[in-house]
DRENMAR-60554 format. One line per field, with one value per atom (N, C-alpha, C): residue number from 1; x, y, z. Coordinates in steps of 0.02 Angstrom, whole numbers, plus 50000, padded with zeros to 5 digits. Atoms other than C-alpha are relative to their C-alpha. Layout:
# DRENMAR-60554
k <- c(NUM_...)
c1 <- c(X_...)
c2 <- c(Y_...)
c3 <- c(Z_...)
//
This chain:
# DRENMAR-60554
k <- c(1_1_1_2_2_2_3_3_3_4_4_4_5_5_5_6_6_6_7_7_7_8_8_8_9_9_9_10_10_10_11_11_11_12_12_12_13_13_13_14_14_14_15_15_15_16_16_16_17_17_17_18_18_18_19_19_19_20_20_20_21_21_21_22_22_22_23_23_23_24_24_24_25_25_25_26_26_26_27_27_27_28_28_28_29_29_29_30_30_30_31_31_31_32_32_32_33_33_33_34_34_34_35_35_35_36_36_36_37_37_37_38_38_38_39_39_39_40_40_40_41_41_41_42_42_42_43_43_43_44_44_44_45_45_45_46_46_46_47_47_47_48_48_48_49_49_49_50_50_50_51_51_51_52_52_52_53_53_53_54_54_54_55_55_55_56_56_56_57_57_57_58_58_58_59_59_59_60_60_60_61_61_61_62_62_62_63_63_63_64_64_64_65_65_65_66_66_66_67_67_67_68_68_68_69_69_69_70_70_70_71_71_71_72_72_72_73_73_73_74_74_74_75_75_75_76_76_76_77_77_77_78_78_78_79_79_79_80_80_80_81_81_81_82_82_82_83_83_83_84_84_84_85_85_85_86_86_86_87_87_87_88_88_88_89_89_89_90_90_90_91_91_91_92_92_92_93_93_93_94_94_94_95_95_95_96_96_96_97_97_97_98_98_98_99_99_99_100_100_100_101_101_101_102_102_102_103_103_103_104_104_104_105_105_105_106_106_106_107_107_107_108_108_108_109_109_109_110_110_110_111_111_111_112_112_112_113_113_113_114_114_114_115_115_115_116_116_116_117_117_117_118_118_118_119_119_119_120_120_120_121_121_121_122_122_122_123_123_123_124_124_124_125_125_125_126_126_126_127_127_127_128_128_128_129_129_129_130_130_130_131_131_131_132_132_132_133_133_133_134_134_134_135_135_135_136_136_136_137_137_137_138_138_138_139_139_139_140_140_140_141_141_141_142_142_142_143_143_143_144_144_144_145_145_145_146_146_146_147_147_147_148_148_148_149_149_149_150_150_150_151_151_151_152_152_152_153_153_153_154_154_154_155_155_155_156_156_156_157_157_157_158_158_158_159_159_159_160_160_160_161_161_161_162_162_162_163_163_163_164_164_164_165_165_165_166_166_166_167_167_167_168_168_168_169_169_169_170_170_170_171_171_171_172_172_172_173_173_173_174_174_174_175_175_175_176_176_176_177_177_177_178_178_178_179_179_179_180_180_180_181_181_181_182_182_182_183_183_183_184_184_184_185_185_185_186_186_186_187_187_187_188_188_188_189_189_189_190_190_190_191_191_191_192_192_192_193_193_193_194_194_194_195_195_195_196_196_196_197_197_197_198_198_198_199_199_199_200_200_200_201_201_201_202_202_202_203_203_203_204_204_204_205_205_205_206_206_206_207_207_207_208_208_208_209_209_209_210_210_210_211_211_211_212_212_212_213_213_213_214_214_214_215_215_215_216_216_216_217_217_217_218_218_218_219_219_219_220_220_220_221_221_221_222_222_222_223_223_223_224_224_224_225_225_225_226_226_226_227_227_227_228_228_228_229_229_229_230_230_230_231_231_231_232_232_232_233_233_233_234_234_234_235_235_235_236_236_236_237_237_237_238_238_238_239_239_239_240_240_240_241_241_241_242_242_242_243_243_243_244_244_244_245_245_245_246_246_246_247_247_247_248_248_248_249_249_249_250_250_250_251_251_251_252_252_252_253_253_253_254_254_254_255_255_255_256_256_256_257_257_257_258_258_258_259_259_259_260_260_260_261_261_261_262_262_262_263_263_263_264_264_264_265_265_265_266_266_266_267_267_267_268_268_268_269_269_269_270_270_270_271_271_271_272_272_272_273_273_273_274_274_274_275_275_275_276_276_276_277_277_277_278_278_278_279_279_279_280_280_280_281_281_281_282_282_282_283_283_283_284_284_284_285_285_285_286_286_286)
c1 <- c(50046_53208_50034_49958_53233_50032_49946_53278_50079_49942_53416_50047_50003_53464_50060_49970_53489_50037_49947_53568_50041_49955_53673_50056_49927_53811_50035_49970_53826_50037_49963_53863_50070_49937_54039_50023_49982_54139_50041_49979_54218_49928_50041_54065_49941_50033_53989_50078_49954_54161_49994_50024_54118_49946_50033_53969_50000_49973_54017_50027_49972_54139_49963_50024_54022_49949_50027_53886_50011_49953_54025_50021_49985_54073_49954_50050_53899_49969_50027_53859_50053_49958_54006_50001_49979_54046_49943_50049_53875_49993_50002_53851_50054_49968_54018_49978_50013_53962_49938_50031_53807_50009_49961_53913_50034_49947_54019_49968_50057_53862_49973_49997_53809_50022_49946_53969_50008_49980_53965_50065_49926_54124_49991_50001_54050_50072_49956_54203_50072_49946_54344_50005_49989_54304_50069_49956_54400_50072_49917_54558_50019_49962_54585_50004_49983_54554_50064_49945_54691_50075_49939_54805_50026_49985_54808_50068_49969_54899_50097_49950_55076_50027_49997_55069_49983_50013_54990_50064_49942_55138_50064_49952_55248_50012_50022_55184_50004_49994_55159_50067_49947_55336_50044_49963_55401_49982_50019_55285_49968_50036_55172_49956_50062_55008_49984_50022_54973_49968_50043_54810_50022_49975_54859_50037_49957_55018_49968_50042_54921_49970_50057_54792_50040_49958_54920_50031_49980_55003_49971_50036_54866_49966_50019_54795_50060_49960_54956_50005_49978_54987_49897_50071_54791_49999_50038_54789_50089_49973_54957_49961_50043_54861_49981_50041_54740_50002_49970_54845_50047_49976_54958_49954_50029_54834_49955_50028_54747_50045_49957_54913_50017_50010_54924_49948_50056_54757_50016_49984_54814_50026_49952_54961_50017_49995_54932_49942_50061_54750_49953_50021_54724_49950_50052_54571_50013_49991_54572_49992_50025_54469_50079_49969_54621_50078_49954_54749_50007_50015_54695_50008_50011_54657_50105_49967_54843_50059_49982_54914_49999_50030_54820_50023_49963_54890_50073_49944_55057_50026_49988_55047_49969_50023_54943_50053_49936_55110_50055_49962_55224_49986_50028_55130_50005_49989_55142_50093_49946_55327_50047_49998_55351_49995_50029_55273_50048_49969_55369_50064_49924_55534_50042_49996_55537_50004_50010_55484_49933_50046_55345_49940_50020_55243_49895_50067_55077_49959_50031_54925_49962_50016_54869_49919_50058_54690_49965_50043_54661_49985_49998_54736_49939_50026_54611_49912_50099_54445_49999_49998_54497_49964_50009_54450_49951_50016_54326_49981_49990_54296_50050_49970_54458_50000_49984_54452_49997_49999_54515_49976_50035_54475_50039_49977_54608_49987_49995_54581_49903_50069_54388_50001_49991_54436_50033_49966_54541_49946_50035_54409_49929_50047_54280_50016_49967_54378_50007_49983_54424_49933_50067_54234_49994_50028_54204_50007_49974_54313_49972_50019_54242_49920_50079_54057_50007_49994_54105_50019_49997_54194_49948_50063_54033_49949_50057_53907_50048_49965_54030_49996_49998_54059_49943_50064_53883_49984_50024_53831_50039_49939_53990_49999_49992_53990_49957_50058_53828_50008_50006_53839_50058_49947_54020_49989_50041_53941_49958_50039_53809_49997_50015_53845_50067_49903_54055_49985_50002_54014_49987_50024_53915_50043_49938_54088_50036_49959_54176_49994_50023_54074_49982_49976_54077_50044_49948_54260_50038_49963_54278_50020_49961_54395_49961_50059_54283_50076_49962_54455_50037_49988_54494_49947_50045_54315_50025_49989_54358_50044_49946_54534_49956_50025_54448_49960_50052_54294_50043_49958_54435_50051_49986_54512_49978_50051_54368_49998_50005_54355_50060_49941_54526_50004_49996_54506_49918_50044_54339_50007_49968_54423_50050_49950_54563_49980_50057_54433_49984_50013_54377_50030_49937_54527_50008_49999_54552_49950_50057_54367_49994_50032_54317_50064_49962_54488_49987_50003_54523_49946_50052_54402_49931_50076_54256_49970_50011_54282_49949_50027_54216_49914_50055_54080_49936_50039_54004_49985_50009_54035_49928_50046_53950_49954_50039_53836_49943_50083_53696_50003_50013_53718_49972_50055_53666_49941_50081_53513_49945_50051_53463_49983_49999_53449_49913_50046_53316_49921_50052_53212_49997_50030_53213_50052_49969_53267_50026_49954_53318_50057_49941_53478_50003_50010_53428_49962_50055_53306_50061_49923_53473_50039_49951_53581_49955_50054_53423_50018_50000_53406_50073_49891_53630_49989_49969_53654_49968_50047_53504_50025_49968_53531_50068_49932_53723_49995_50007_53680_49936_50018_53557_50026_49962_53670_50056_49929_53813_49964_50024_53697_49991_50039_53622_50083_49951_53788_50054_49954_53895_49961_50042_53750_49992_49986_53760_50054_49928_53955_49987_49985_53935_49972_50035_53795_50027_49983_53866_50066_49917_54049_50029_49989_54057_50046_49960_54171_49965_50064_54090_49999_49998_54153_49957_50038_54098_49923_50073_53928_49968_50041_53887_50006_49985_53946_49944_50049_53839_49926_50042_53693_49974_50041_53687_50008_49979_53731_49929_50084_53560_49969_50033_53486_49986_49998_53528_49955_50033_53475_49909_50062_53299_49956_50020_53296_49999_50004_53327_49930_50052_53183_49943_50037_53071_49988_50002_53120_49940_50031_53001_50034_49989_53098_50048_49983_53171_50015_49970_53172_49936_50017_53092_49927_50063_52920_49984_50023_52913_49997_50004_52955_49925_50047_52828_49942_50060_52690_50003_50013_52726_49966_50025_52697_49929_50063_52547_49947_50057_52451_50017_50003_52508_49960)
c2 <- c(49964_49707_50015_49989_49747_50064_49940_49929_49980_50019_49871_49962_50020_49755_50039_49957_49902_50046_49960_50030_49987_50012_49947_49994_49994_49914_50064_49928_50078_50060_49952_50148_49986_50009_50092_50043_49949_50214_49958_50052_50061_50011_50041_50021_50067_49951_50211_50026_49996_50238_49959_50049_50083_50007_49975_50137_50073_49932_50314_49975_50032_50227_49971_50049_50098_50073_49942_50252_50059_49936_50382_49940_50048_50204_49983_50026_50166_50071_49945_50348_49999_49984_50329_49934_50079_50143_49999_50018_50107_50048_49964_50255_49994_50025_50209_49933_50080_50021_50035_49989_50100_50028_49968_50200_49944_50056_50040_49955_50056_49938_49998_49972_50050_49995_50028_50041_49940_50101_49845_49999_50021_49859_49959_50022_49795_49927_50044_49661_50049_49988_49803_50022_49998_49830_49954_50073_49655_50017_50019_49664_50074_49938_49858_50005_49999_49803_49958_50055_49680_50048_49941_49827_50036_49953_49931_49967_50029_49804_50036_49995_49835_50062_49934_50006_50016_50017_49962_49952_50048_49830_50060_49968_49968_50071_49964_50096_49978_50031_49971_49993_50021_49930_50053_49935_50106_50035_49959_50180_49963_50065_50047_50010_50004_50046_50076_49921_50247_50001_50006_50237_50044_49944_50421_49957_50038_50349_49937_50039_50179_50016_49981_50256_50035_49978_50353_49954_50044_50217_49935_50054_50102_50041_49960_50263_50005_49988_50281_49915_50074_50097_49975_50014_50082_50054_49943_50246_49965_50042_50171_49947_50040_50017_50022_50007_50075_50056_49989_50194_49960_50038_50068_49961_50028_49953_50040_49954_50099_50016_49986_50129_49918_50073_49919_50021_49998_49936_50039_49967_50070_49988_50021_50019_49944_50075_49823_49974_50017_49818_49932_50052_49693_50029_49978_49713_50039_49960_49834_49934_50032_49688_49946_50076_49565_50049_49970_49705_50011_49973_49754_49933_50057_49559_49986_50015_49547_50029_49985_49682_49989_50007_49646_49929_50058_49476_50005_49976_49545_50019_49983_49646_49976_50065_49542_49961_50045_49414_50055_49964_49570_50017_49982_49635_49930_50060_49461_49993_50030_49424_50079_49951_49608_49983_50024_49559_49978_50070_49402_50011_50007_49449_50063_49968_49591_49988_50063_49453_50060_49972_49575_49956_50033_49526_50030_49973_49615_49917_50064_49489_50009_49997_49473_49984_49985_49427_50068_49954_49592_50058_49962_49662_49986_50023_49569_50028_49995_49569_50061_49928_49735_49968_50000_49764_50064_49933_49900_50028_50006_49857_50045_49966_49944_50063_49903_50115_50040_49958_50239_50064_49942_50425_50020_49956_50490_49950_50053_50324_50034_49987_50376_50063_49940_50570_50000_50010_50505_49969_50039_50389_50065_49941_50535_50058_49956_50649_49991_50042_50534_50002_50013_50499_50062_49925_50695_49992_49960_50709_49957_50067_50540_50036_49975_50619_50064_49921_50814_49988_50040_50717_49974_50042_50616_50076_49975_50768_50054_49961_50879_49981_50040_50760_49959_50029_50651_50020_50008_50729_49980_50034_50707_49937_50054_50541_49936_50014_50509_49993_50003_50563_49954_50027_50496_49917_50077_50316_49985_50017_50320_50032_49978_50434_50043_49969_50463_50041_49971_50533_50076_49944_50668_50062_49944_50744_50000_49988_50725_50057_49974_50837_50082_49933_50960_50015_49963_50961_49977_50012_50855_49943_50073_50707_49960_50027_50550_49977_50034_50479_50025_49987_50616_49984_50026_50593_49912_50060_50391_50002_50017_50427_50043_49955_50549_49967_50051_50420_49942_50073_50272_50031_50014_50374_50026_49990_50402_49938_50036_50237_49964_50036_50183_50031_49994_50306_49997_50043_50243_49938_50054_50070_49999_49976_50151_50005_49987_50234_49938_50056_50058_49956_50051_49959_49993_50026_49994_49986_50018_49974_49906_50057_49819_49934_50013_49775_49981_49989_49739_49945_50059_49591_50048_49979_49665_50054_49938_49830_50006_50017_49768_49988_50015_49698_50036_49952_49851_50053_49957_49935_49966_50047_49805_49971_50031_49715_50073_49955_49857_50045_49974_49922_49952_50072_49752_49980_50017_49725_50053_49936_49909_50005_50004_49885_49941_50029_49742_50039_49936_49907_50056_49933_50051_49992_50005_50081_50094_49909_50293_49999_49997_50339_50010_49983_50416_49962_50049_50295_49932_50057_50141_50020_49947_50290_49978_50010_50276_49937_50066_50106_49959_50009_50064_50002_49950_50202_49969_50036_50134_49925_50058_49946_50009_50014_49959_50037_49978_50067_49956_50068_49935_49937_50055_49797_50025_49980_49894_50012_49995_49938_49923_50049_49775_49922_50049_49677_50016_49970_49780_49972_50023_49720_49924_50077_49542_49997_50019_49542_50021_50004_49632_49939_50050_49500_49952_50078_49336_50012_50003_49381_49973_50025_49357_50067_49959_49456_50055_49934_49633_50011_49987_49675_49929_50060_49473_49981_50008_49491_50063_49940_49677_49953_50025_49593_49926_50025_49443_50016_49968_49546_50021_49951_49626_49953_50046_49452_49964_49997_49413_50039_49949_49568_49998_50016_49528_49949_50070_49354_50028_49993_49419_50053_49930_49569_49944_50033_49428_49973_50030_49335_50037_49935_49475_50052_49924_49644_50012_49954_49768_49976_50029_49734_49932_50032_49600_49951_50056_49484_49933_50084_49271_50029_50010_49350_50053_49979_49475_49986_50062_49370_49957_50038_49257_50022_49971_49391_50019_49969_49438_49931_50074_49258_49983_50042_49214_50062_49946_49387_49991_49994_49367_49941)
c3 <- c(50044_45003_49933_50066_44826_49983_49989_44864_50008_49953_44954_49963_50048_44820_49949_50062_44697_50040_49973_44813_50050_49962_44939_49997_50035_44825_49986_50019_44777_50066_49965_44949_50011_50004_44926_49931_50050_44833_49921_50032_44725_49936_50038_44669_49942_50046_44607_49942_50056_44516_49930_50033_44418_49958_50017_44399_49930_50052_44311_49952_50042_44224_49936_50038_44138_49938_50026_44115_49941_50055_44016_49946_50047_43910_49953_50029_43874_49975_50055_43801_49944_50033_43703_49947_50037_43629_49960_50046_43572_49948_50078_43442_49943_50033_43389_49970_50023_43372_49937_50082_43266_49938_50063_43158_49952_50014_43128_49973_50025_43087_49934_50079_42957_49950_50064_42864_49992_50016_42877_50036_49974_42975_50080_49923_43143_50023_49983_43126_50019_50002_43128_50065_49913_43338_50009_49973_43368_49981_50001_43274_50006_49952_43359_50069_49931_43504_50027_49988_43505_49978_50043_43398_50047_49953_43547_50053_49939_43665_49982_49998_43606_50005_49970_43645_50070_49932_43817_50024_49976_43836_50027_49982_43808_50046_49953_43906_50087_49952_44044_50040_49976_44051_50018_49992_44050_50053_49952_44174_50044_49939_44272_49973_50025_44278_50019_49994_44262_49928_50065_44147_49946_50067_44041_49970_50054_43978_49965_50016_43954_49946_50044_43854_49951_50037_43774_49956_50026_43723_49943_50033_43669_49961_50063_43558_49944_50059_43456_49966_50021_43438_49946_50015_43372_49934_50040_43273_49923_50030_43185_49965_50053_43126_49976_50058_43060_49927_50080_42931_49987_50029_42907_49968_50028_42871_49935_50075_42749_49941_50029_42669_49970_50028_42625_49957_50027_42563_49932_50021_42473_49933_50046_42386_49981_50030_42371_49994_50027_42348_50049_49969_42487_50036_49980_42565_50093_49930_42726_50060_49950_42844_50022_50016_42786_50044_49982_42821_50071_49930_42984_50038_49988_43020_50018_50030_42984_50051_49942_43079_50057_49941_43246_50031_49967_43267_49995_49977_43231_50068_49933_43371_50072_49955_43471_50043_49983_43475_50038_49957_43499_50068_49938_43652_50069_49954_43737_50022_49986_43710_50021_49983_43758_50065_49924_43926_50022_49992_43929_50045_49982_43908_50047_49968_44007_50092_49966_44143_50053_49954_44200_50037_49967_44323_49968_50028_44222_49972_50010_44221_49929_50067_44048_49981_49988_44100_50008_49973_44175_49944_50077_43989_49959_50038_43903_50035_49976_44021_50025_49978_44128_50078_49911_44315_50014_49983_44338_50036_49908_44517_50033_49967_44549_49958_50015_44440_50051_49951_44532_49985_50012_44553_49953_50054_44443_49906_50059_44326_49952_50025_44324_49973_50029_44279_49934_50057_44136_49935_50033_44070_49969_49980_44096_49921_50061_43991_49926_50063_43853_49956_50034_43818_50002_50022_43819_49938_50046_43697_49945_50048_43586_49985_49996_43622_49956_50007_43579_49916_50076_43412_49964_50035_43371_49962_49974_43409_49927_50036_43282_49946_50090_43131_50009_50004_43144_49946_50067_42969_49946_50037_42901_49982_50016_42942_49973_50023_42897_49916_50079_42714_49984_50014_42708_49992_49999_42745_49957_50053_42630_49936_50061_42496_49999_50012_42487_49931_50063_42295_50020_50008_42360_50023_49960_42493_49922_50066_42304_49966_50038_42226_50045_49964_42379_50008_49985_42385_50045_49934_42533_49981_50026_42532_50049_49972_42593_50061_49948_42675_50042_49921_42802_50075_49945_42867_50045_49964_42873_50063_49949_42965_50050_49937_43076_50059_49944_43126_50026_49959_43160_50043_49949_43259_50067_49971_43357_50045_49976_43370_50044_49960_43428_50061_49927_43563_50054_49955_43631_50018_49965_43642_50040_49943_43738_50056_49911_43874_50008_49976_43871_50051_49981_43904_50070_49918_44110_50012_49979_44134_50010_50029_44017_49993_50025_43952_49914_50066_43781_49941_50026_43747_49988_50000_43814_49995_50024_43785_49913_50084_43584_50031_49986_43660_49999_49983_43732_49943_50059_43566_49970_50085_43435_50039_49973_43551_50024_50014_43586_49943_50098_43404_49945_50037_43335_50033_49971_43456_49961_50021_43414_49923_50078_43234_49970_49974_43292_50007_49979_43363_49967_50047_43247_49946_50092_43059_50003_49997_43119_50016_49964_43169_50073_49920_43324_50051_49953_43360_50039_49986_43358_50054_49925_43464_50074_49942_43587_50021_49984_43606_50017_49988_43588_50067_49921_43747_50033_49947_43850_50027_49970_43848_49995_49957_43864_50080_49923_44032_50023_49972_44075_50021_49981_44063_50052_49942_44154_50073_49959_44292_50035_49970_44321_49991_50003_44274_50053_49928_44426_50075_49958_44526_50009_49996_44482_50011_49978_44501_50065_49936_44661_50046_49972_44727_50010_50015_44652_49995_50027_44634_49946_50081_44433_49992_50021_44357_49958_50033_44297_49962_50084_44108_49985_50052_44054_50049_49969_44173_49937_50021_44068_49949_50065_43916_49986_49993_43939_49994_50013_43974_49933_50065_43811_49963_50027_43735_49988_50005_43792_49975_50043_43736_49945_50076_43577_49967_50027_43566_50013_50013_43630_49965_50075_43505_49937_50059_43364_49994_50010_43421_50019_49992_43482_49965_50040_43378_49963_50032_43305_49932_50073_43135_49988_50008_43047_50050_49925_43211_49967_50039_43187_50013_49995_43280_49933_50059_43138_49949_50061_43002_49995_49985_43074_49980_50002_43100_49899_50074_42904_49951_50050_42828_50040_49983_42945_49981_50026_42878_49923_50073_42700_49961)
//
């Protein structure tokens, strides 16, 4: 039956950790991804998610796999970039995307030959895609926490970052500097790709950001309306993508991630705005 279907998986305690997990990721990532959309930055997910690793390498190698330090590790190594890369920007005029671009494969390479030569036995798949089949209870209390604190951050600065995005002149003229808000929202974001990282890992952790922030953009032109639509389908896909990995034995970050991959594609050709059937419907009434 199709009950059975949807809740059978779940009576394994594996499989509602996972669950939670995906749930506290998907209130969190996507408003970041629409914040990120806004500013036109939806490309600077990718090269932080890759920034983080050499702080996960080194964490890894010092302590094992004990997520805090982990996450610890892959927040300083992340929150680094991206003032180094503001401080380039800064003082040689090179463009931030190029800087960051720049950094991230730096450490990208370090984080590998870190691995390497250490001769650890850490699988570099599980760095990249993540495992979220196995989160554990203290892994899921960490992850839990993390997104409080990413949510409690959002729900605090949201007008801030609002005006700061579309109208930096106007914090000038109140007094406020526009580039503590920026460092403040990136490093918002470096630590919602952190909570990511044991779940999704560091690929697909991006995914879950920028992928239901670009569908939702498809479905409403509000802010809150995009938030709506983000949060929803990423907990649609995580629901129904834990459910296809459990069924078919696909792997669960690139099944959610997929999901909203689709989403997208049928928000382009579907959406309420700017999507091919609205285009369409505008030229065959004009």
């Amino acid at each position: 039956m199709i009950v059975d279907w949807f809740m059978l998986p779940f009576g394994y305690g594996f499989m509602r950790r996972a669950l939670v997990a995906c749930l506290t990721l998907s209130l969190t990532a996507p408003i970041i991804g629409v914040l990120l959309t806004l500013r036109g930055l939806s490309l600077v997910g990718e090269p932080l998610s890759h920034a983080i690793m050499p702080g996960v390498a080194v964490a890894y190698l010092l302590t094992g796999l004990s997520l805090p330090w982990i996450m610890l590790g892959g927040l300083a190594a992340g929150l680094a970039t991206v003032f180094l890369a503001g401080g380039i920007t800064l003082f040689s005029g090179l463009k931030s995307d190029a800087a960051m671009t720049s950094l991230f494969l730096t450490g990208m390479a370090l984080a590998v030959l870190l691995i390497a030569s250490a001769g650890s036995a850490l699988d570099l798949s599980h760095v990249l895609f993540g495992s979220i089949l196995t989160v554990g209870s203290h892994d899921l209390m960490a992850i839990v926490i993390t997104g409080s604190v990413v949510l409690t951050g959002l729900a605090v600065g949201l007008r801030a970052l609002m005006v700061e995005a579309l109208d930096p002149g106007f914090l000038r003229v109140q007094g406020t500097r526009p580039a503590w808000i920026q460092g403040a929202f990136m490093t918002l974001v470096v630590l919602s790709l952190v909570t990511g990282f044991q779940a999704l890992g560091t690929l697909m952790a991006v995914g879950l950001m920028i992928l239901p922030a670009t569908l939702a953009r498809f479905w409403s032109r509000r802010l809150e309306g995009m938030v709506a639509v983000a949060a929803g389908s990423a907990m649609a896909a995580s629901l129904l993508g834990l459910l296809l990995s459990y069924h078919y034995a696909l792997p669960s970050g690139p099944s959610i991630v997929l999901l909203l991959g689709v989403g997208y594609l049928l928000s382009l050709l579907g959406g309420r705005h700017d999507s091919l059937l609205s285009r369409w419907r505008r030229l065959s009434s004009s």
